[in-house]
Each structure stands twice: as structure tokens, then as C-alpha cells.
C-alpha angles and dihedrals in degrees: 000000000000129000076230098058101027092053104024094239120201121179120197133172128032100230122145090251128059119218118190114214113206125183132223133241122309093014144078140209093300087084083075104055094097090054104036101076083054094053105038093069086072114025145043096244116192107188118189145169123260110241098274098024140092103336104335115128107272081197090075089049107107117174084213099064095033093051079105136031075244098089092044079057092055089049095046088053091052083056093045096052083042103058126001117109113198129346111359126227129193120220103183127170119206108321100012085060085075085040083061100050101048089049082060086051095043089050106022118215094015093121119075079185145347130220112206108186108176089349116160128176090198135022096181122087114238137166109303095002133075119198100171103262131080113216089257095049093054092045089049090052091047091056091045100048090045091046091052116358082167089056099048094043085062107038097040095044087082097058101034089052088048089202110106095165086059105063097167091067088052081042086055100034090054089040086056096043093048084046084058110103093250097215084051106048092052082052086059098042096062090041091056100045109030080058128097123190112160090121087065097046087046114109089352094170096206125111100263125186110204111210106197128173116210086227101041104143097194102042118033123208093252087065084053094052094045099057083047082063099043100047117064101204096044140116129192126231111198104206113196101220142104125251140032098270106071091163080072113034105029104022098147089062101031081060097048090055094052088041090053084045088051098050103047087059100034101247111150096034127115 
């Protein structure tokens, strides 16, 4: 089997630098098409599917290797190695934003930069940290989530998309959910709320852009501010908008943060 195949691998763009755009949970490389004509005109962008998700190949899903973001970090890594051309950055939204961060532990020093939007190392509340959910909450969505994925799908879009005067993003955001493999993505979800890795994102010495939303009902600000604190090369973009998918529903500004991140560190330019 082929990267190609296995991850659905699309390269666009023919800059001197290579980002890696990498999608969250219950969605696929279409998220990125507001901000991928922006980006194209001065990098070479690869976008790809996470193992299990839009049209990647199922048959390379194993419960075994995904029973950790670990394994998404090994694949992105292969991609990485396949296809990347000069310094390398990250673009990661939501979960892929820890992917992003364990493929840099797995290679050090892989990475030139790292873009985190949405990104969070930990969703459950502890001593000292809050990450939005307490233990109950998280085991209620689970089961949820494992009783009627479909359900959810439907019910949860709207919220997690924060734009009720535009009904054809919910429309998308649910479309992309119900196309998930259901058994999968429950799978995924466990996976992605039950980790914490805010030992791996500690100290992470690579230049790392948080984008954060104000609304965002899956990460709050304080997780935001948190990883600001934790990571020593970092800067933190507010973003005032609602949801938890700013490339769609705020891409202008969503742009202008990564453009401002760019330029500080002289990506882009030939």
C-alpha cells in the first residue's frame, strides 16, 4: 500500500517550505479548503486523511496501532519523510495539533514551526489544570457517543461549528461526521479524550503559533493560555469567534494569524 493511497495524500503549491495540514476528529481534508488557495501561493501544502477518516484506506485502520495518537504521529512522520521539501511546518486543528507535537518527539528537531488551532494535551479537569471537562462529562459523551454516533453527529455539528446564521457549515460539519466510519470514530473519540499529553507538549522548543477562539465549546481560553505558558517559543492568536473550526468560520482571520506567524520566522519567503 502506498502513503498516497493509505492517507489520501494531495500536494499543492511549489514554495521553498513544506506545511502539513492535518485535520481533527470526525472530518477530513475538506476543513482546509478556505484556507488552502491562501496558502498555496507560497508554499508547497501536502493535505492528507488521517488512517480511518475521509478517503483514506480503512484497510490500513488497526485498533491496535491507533490505540494512541502515537501511531497518527508515525504516519505523519512517513509523510513527512515522503513528501516535505525544506523546512517542515505543522499545521494541525484540534487533535492533530498533539499529533503534531509527538511526531516532533518521535524526530526531534523535524519540525522549522508548528501551528496548534484548537489544539488541546488534555480535555479532563485535574488538580491545578482545567481542560474543560469534568471525568463525568467525558464518560457521558463516550457513551453517548458509543449508544448513537449518528445522533450525536446531528445534534452536536451545530455547536461545535458556533455559526447559526450560516446553516450550510452545520450542513457540512454534520455531512463529514455521518461519512465517519461510526465504529471508528468511536474508536477515535476515546482515544482522544481519555489522553493526556501535556508532558509531551511541555518545553517543546519549536516555534508554535496557538490559534485559540473566545467560543470555542470544546477548548476554553484557559487551555490556550496554558499551552502559551507551557511552551517556550510560542505566541498566542485570540480569535473572536464561536466553535471549535476557525479555518471555516473565521478564515480571514484565522489566515492573518498564520501570515503574521510566518512572517516573524521567515517561512514563505524565497
Amino acid at each position: 500500500m502506498t502513503l498516497q493511497k493509505r492517507n489520501n495524500v494531495h500536494v499543492a503549491g511549489n514554495g521553498s517550505a513544506t506545511l502539513i495540514l492535518s485535520h481533527g476528529f470526525g472530518c477530513d481534508q475538506s476543513m482546509w479548503r478556505c484556507l488552502l488557495p491562501h496558502l498555496v501561493t507560497r508554499f508547497r501544502v501536502v493535505s492528507y486523511d488521517l488512517v480511518g477518516a475521509g478517503q483514506s484506506d480503512l484497510a490500513a485502520y488497526t485498533a491496535e496501532k491507533y490505540a494512541s495518537l502515537w501511531g497518527y504521529a508515525t504516519d505523519l512522520n512517513e509523510l513527512i519523510d515522503a513528501y516535505a521539501e525544506g523546512p517542515v511546518i505543522v499545521v494541525g486543528h484540534s487533535v492533530s495539533a498533539m499529533i503534531g507535537v509527538l511526531a516532533e518527539r518521535q524526530r526531534p528537531g523535524r519540525l522549522a514551526g508548528l501551528v496548534m488551532i484548537g489544539g488541546s494535551p488534555c480535555y479532563i479537569d485535574s488538580a491545578g489544570y482545567s481542560g474543560g471537562f469534568a471525568p463525568d462529562e467525558i464518560q457521558a459523551l463516550l457513551t453517548t457517543l458509543e449508544d448513537n454516533y449518528l445522533g450525536w453527529s446531528s445534534s452536536m455539528a451545530p455547536t461545535l461549528m458556533g455559526t447559526p446564521g450560516q446553516p450550510l457549515l452545520e450542513a457540512e460539519l454534520t455531512s463529514s461526521f455521518c461519512r465517519t466510519d461510526a465504529q471508528i470514530a468511536r474508536h477515535f473519540a476515546r482515544v482522544i479524550f481519555l489522553s493526556d499529553h501535556r508532558q509531551e507538549v511541555s518545553g517543546l522548543p519549536v516555534p508554535t503559533l496557538i490559534v485559540q477562539c473566545t467560543g470555542d465549546p470544546v477548548v476554553p481560553v484557559g487551555v490556550g493560555e496554558y499551552l502559551h505558558r507551557v511552551l517556550p517559543d510560542s505566541q498566542m492568536s485570540l480569535i473572536d469567534n464561536m466553535g471549535h473550526y476557525p479555518q471555516l468560520s473565521a478564515p480571514g482571520a484565522c489566515a492573518a494569524a498564520m501570515d503574521a506567524f510566518f512572517a516573524g520566522h521567515g517561512f514563505g519567503h524565497e
